[in-house]
C-alpha positions in Angstrom: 0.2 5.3 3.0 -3.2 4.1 4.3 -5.8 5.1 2.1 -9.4 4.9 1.0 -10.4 3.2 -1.6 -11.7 5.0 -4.3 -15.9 4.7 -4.6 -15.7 3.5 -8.4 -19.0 2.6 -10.3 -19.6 0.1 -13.2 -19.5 3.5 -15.6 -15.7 4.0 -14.5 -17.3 7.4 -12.7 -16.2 7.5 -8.9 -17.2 9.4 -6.1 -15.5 9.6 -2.4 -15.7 12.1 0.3 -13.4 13.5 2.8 -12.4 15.7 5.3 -9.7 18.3 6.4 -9.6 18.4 9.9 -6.5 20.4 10.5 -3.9 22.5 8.2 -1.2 19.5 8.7 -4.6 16.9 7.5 -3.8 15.1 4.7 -6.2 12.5 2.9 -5.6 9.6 1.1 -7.2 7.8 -1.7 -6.3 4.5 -3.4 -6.8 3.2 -6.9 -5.8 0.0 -9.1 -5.4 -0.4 -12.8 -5.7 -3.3 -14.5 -4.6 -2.3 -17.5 -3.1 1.3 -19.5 -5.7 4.3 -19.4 -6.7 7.3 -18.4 -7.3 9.1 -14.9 -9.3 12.1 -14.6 -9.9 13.5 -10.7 -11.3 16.5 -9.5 -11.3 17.7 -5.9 -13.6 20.2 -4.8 -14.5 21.6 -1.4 -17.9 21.0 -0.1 -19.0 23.5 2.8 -21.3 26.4 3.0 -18.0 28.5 3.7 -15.3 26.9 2.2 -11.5 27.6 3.1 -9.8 24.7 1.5 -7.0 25.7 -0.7 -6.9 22.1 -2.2 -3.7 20.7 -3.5 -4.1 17.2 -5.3 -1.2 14.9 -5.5 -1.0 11.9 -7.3 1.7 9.2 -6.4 2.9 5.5 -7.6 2.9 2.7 -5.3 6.1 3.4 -4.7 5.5 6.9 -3.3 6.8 9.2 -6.7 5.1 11.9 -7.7 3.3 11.8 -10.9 1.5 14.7 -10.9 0.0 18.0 -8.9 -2.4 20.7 -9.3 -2.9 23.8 -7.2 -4.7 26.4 -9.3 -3.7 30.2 -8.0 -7.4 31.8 -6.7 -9.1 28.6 -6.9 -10.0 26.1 -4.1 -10.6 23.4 -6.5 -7.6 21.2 -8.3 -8.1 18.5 -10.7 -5.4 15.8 -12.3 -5.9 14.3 -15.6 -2.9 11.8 -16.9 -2.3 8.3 -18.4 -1.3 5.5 -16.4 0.2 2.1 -17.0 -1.5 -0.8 -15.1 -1.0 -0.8 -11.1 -1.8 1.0 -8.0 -1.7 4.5 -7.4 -2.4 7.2 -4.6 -4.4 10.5 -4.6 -3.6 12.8 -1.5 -5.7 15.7 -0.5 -4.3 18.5 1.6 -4.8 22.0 2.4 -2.1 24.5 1.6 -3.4 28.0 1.8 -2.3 30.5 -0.7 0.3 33.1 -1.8 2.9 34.6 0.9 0.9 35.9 3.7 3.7 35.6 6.4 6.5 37.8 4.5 5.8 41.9 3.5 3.9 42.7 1.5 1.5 40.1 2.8 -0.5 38.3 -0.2 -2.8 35.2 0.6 -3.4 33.2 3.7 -2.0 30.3 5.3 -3.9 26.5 6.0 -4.3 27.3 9.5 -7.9 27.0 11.0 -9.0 26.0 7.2 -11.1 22.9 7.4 -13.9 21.4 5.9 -15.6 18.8 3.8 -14.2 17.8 0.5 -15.3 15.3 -2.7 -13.7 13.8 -5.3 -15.0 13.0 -8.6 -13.9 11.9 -12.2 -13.3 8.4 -14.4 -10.5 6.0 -14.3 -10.1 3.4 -17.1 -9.5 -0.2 -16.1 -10.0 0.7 -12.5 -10.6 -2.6 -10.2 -14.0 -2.5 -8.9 -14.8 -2.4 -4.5 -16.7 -5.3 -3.5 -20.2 -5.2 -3.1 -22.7 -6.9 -1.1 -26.5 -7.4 -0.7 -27.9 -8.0 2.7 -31.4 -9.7 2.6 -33.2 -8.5 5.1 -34.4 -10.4 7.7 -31.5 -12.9 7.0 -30.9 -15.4 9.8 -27.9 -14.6 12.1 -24.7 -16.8 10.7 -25.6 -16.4 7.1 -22.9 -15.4 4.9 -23.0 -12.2 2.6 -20.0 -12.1 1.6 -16.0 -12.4 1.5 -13.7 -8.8 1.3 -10.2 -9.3 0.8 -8.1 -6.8 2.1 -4.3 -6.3 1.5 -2.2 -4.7 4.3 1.1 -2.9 3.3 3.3 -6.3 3.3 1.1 -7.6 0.7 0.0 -9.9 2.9 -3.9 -11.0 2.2 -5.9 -10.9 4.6 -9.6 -12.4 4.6 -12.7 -11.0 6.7 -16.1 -12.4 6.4 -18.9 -10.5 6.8 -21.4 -12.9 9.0 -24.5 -11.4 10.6 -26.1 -8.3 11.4 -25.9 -6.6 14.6 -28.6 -4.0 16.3 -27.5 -0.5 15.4 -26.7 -1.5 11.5 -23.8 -2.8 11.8 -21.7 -5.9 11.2 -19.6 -8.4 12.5 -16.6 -9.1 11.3 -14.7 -12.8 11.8 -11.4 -13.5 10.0 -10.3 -16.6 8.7 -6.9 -18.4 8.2 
């Protein structure tokens, strides 16, 4: 699936934000290992009136499921496991709660439940994202940096960050 990266720090802590926009919304969140060790997430809604009924999943680069939490009577779920080295895929999604469309009605459904969401924890031997400096009042063409990006094909693909642009942002040129 397209995914985020996970916003990992040098303590192995991470940090990343999203959002449920609709009850079919479903978030994705990307991780690599290095080597063996442990995962510990925790999603939790973040809104004044939160309706997310959080379900975490957590998949394989090859889409299995390793594991899932959906607490009854809580919005928040957390996963904590031991993985072998390679990348793996945390999906948020909203799925409501108990059997409100059958008698006796008990819960509610996903629908019109959206809202802001964060994911915290510590993954061992987790590949760090790249990160730049930008000195300010750097001359346009300098170089900050090099990302390297995989697509899905495992294909690498290389984007140079080269100047800044009005507005904060950046431009982007790719090379071969």
């Amino acid at each position: 699936p397209s995914a985020l990266y996970l916003e990992t720090y040098s303590n192995l802590n991470f940090r990343s934000w999203g959002v449920i926009n609709t009850s079919n919304d479903v978030d994705y969140f990307r991780f690599t290992l290095t080597n063996s060790g442990t995962a510990s997430i925790t999603g939790q809604v973040f809104h004044v009136r939160p309706c997310v009924d959080m379900l975490l999943t957590l998949y394989n680069s090859s889409s299995n499921v390793l594991a899932t939490n959906n607490p009854a009577n809580l919005l928040t779920a957390s996963i904590s496991t031991s993985l072998v080295a390679g990348t793996y895929y945390v999906a948020v999604r909203n799925v409501g709660e108990g059997t409100p469309m059958t008698a006796p009605a008990d819960g509610y459904t996903p629908y019109a439940c959206d809202g802001q969401f964060v994911l915290t924890g510590m993954i061992q031997s987790v590949v760090f994202p790249d990160r730049f400096s930008v000195f300010e009042n750097a001359t346009n063409g300098t170089p900050v940096g090099t990302v390297t990006i995989d697509n899905p094909n495992g294909w690498a693909l290389n984007y140079i960050i080269s100047d800044g642009n009005p507005g904060t942002t950046f431009k982007l040129g790719y090379t071969t």
